[in-house]
PALUMPA-854544 format. One record per atom (N, C-alpha, C, O): x, y, z; residue in three letters. Coordinates in steps of 0.1 Angstrom, whole numbers, padded with zeros to 4 digits, always signed. Each point is the difference from the previous one (the first is absolute). Example, Ala and Ser with C-alpha at 12.3 -4.5 7.8 and 13.67 -1.06 7.14 Angstrom:
+0132-0057+0078ALA/-0009+0012+0000ALA/+0009+0012+0000ALA/+0010+0000+0007ALA/-0014+0011-0014SER/+0009+0011+0000SER/-0008+0011+0008SER/+0005+0011+0001SER/
end
This chain:
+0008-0012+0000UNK/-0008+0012+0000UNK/+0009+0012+0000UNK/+0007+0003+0010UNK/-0008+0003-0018UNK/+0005+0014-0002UNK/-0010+0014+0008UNK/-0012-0001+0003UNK/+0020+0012+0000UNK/-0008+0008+0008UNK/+0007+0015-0006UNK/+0012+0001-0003UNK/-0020+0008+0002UNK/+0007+0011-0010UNK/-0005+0014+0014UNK/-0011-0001+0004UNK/+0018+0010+0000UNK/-0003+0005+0011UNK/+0004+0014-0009UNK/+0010+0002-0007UNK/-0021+0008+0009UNK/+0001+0015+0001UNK/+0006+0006+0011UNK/-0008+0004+0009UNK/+0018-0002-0009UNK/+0010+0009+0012UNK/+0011+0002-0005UNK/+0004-0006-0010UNK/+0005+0018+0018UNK/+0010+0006-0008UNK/+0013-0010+0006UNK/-0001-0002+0012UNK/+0013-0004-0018UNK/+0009-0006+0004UNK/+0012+0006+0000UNK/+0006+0005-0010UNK/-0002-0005+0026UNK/+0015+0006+0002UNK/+0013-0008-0005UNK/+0002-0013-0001UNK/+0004+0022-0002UNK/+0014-0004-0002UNK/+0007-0009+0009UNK/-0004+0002+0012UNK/+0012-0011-0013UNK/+0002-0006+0009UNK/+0020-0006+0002UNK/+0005-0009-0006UNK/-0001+0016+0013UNK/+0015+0002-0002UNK/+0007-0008+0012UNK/-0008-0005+0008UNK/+0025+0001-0006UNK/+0003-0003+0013UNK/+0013+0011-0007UNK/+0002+0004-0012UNK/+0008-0001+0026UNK/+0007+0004+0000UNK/+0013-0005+0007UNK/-0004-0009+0006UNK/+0016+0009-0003UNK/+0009-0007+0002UNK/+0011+0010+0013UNK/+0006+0010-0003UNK/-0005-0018+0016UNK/+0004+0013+0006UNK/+0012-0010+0007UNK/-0001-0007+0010UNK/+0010+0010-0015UNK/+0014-0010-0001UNK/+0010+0011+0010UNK/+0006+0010-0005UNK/-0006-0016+0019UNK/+0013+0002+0008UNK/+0013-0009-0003UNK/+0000-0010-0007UNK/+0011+0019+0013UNK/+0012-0002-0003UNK/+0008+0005+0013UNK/+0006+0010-0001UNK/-0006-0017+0015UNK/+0001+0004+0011UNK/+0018-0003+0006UNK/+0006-0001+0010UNK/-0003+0000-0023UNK/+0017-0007+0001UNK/+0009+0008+0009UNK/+0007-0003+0009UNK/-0013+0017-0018UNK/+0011+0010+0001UNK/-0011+0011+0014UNK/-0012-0002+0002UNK/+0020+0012+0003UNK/-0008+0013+0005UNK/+0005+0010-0008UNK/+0011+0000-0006UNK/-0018+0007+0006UNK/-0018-0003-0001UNK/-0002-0008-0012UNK/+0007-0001-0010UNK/-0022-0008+0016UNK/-0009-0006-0015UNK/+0002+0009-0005UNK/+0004+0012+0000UNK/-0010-0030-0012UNK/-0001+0011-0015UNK/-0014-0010-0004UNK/-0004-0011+0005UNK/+0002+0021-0015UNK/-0012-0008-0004UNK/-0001+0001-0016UNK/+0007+0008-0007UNK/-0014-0015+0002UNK/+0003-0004-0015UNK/-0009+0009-0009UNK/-0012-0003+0000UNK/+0018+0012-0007UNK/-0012+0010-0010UNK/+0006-0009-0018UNK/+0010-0007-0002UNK/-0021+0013-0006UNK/+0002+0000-0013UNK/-0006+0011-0003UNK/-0009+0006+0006UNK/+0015+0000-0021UNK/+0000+0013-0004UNK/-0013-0001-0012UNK/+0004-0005-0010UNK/-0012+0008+0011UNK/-0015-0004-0010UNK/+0011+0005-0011UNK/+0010+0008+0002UNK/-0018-0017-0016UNK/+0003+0004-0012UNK/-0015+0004-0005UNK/-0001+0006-0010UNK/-0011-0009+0017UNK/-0010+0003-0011UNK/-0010+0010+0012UNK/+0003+0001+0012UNK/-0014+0005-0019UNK/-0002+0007+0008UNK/-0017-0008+0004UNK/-0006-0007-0008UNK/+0001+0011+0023UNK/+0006+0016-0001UNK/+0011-0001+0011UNK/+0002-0011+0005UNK/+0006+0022+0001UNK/+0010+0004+0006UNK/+0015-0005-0003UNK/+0009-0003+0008UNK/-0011+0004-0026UNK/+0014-0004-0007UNK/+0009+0007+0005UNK/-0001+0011+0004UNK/+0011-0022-0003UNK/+0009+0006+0008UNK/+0003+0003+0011UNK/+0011+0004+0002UNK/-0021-0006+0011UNK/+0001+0001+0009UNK/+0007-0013+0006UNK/+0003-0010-0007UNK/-0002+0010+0021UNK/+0005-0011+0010UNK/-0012-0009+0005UNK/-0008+0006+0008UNK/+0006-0018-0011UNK/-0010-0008+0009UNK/+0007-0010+0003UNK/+0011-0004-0004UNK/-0024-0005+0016UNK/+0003-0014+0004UNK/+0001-0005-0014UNK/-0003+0006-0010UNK/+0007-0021+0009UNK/-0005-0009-0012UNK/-0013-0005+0003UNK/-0006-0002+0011UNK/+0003+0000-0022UNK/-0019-0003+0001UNK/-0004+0000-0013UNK/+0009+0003-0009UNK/-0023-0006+0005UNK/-0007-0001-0013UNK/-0012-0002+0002UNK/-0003+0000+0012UNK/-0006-0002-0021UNK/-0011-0009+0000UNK/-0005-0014+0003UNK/+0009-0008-0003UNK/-0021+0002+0007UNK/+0000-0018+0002UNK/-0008-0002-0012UNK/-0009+0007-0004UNK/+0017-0018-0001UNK/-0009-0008-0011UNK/-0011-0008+0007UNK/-0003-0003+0012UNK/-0002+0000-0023UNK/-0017-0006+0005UNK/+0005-0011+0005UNK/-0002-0004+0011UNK/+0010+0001-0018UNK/+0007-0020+0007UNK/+0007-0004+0008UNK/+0003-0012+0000UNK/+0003+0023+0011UNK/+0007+0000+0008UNK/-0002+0005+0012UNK/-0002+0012+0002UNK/+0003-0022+0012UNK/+0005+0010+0012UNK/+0000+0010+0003UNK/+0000+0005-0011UNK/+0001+0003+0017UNK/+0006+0013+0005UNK/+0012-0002+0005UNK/+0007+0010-0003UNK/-0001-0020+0009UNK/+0011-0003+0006UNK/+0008-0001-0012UNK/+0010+0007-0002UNK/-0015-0017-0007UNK/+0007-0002-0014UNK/+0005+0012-0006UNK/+0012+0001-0002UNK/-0022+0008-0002UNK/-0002+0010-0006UNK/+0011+0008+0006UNK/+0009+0003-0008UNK/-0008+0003+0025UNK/+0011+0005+0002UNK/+0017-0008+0001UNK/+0011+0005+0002UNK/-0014-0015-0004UNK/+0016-0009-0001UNK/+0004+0004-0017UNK/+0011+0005-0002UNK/-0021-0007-0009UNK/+0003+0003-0012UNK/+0004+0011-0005UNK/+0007+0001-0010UNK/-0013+0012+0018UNK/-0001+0012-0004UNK/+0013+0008+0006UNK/+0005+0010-0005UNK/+0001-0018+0016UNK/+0014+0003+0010UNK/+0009-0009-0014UNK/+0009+0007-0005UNK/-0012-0018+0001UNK/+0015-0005-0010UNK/+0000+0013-0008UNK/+0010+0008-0001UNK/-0026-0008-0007UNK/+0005+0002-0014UNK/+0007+0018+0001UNK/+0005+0006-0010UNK/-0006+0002+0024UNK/-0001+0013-0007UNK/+0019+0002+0007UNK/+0008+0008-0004UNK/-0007-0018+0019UNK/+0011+0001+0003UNK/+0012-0010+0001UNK/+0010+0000+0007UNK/-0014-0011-0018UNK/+0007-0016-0004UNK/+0004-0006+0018UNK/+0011-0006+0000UNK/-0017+0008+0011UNK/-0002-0006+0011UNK/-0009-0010+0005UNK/-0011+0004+0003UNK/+0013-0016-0002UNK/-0008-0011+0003UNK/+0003+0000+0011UNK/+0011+0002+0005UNK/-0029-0005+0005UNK/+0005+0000+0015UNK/-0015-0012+0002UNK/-0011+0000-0005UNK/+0015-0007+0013UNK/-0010-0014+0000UNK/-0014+0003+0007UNK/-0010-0005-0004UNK/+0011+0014+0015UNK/-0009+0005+0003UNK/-0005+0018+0007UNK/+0008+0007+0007UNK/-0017-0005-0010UNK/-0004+0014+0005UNK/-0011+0002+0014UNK/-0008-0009+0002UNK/+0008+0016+0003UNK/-0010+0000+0014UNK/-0008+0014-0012UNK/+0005+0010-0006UNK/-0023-0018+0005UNK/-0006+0015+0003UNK/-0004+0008+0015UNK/-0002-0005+0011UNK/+0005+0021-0016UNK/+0003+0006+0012UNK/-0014+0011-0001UNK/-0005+0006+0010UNK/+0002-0007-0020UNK/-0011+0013-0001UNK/-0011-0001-0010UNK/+0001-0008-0009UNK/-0010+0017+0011UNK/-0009+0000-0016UNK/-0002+0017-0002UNK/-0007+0006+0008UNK/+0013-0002-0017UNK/-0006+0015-0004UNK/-0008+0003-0009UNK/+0003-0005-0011UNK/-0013+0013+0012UNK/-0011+0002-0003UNK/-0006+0015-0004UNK/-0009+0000-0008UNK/+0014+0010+0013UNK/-0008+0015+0000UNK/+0003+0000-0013UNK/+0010-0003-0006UNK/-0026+0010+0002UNK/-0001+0005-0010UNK/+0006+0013-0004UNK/+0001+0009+0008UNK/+0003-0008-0021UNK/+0011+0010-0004UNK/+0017-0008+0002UNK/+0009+0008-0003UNK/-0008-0017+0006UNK/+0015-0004+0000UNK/+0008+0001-0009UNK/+0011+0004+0000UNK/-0021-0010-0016UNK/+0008-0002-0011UNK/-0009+0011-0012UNK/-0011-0003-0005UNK/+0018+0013+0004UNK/-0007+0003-0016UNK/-0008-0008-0009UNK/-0011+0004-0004UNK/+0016-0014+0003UNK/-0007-0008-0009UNK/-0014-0006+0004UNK/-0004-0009-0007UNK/+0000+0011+0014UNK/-0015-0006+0007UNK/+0003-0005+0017UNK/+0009+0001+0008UNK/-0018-0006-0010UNK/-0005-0010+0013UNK/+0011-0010+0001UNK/+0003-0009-0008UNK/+0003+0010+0018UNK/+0013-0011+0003UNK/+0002-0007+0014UNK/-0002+0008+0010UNK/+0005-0018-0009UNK/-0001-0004+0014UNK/+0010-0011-0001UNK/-0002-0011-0005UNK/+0016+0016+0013UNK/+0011-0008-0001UNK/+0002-0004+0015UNK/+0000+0006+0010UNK/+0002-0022-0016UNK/+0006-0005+0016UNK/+0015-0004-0001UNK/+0005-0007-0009UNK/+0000+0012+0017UNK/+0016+0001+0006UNK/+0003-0012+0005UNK/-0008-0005+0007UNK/+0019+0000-0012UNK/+0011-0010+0005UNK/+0010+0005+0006UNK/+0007+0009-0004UNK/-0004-0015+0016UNK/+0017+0003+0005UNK/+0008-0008-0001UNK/-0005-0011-0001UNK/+0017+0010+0000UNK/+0008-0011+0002UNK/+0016+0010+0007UNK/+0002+0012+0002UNK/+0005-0024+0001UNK/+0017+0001+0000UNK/+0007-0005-0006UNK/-0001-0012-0004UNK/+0014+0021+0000UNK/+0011-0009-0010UNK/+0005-0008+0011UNK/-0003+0005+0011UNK/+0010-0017-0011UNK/+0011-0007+0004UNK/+0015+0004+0003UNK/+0008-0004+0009UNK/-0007+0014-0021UNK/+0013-0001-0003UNK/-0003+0013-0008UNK/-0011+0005-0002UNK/+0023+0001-0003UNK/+0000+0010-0006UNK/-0002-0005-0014UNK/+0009-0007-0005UNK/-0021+0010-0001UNK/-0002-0003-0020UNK/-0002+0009-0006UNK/-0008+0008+0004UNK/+0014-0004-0018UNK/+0004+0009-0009UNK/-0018+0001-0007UNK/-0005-0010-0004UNK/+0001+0017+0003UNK/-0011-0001-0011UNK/+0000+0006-0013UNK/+0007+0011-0001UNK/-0012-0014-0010UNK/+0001+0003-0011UNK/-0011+0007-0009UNK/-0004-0005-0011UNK/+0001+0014+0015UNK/-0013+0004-0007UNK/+0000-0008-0016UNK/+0009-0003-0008UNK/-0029+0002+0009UNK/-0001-0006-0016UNK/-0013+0002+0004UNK/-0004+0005+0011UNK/-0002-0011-0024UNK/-0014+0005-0002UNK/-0001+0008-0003UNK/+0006+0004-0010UNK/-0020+0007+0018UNK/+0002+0013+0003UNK/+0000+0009+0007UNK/-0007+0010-0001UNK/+0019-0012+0010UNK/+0010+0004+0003UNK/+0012+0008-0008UNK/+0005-0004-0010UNK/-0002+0014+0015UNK/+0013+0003-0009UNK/+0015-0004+0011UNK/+0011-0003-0004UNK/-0015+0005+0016UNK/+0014+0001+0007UNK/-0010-0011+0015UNK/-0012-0003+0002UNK/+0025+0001+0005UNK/-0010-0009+0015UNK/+0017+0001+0009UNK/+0010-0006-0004UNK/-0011+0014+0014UNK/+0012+0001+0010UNK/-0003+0002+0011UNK/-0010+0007+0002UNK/+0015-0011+0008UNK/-0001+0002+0013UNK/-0005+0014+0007UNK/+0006+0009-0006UNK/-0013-0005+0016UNK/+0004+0015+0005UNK/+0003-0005+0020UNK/-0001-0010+0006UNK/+0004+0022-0001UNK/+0002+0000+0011UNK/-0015+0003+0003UNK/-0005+0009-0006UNK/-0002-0014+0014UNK/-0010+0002+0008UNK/-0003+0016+0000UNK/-0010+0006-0006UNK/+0024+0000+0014UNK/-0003+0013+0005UNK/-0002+0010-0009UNK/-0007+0010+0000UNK/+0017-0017-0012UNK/+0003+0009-0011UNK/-0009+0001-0014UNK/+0007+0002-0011UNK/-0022-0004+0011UNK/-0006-0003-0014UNK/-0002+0005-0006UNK/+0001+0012+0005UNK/-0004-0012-0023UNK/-0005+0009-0006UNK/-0012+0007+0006UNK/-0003-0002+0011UNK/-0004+0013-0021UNK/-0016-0005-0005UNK/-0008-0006-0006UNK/+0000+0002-0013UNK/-0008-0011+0018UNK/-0004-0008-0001UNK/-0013-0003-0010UNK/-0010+0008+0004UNK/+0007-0016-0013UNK/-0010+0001-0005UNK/-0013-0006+0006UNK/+0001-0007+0010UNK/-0011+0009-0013UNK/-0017-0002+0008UNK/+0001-0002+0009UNK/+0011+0005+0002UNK/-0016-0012+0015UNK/+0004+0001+0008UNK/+0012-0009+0009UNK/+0001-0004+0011UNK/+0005+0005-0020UNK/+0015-0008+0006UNK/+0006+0000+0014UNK/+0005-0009+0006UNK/-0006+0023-0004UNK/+0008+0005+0011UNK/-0006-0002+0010UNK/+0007+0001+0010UNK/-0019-0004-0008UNK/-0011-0003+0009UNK/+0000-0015+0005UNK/-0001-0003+0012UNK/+0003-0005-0024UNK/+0001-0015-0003UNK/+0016-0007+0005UNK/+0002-0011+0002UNK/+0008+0023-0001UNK/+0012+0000+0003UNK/-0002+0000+0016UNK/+0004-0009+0008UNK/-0010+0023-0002UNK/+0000+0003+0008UNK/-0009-0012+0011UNK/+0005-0006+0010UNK/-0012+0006-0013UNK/-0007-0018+0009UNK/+0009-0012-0002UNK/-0001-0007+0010UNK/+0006+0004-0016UNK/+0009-0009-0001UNK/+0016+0000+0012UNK/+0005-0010+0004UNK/-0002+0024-0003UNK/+0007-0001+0007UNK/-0002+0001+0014UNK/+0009-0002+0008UNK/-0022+0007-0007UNK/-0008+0000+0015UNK/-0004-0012+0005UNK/+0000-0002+0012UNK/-0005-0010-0024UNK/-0004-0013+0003UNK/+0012-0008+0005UNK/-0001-0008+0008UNK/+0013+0011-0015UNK/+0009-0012+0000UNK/+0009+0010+0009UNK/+0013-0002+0000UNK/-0015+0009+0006UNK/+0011+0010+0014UNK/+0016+0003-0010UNK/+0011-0003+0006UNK/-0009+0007-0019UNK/+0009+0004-0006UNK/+0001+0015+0005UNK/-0008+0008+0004UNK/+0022-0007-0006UNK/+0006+0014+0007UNK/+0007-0003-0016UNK/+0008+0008-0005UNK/
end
């Protein structure tokens, strides 16, 4: 049985919020958008979920392809939601955290143009609400 529903459907995103607690201060993992909107700017890694996939999946795939980092697993940490987050419509992204092990080089691809480490203290600006999604992250996990 098929079912066809009249209502508006949100966007539906995860995001990738990758500590690096090796060194003082953290760092935490950005990529440099190649497409817009906020080309060019600094974000988490993240994307869209395909129909066929997890959310968990979704954020493990979207962390390879934009920063060539495989990590076996992610804790979700959050779900964001306010409306107006993303330009582009109705969006509602849930956040992954993780830790590196070890210090790993990442490689931006995808699209991505660049993916490098920052100091916690020291970030860009940030695209849509990153810094927010940054900033709980390090309240949740007691990062200095």
């Amino acid at each position: 049985m098929s079912f066809t529903y009249d209502y508006p459907r949100p966007m539906v995103t995860v995001d990738c919020l990758i500590f690096n607690n090796l060194n003082e201060p953290a760092q935490v993992l950005l990529i440099r958008r190649n497409n817009l909107p906020y080309q060019g700017m600094w974000a988490l890694p993240g994307g869209f979920v395909d129909m066929d996939e997890s959310l968990e999946a979704a954020a493990l795939r979207e962390l390879q392809e934009e920063t060539g980092l495989q990590l076996s697993h992610l804790e979700q940490m959050h779900t964001f939601g306010k409306p107006g987050r993303d330009p582009r419509g109705r969006n509602i992204a849930v956040v992954y955290a993780g830790f590196v092990p070890k210090l790993l080089t990442p490689k931006a691809d995808d699209d991505a143009s660049d993916a490098k480490w920052f100091a916690v203290n020291d970030l860009p600006e940030l695209a849509f609400d990153h810094a927010e999604i940054i900033s709980m992250g390090l309240n949740r996990f007691n990062i200095k």
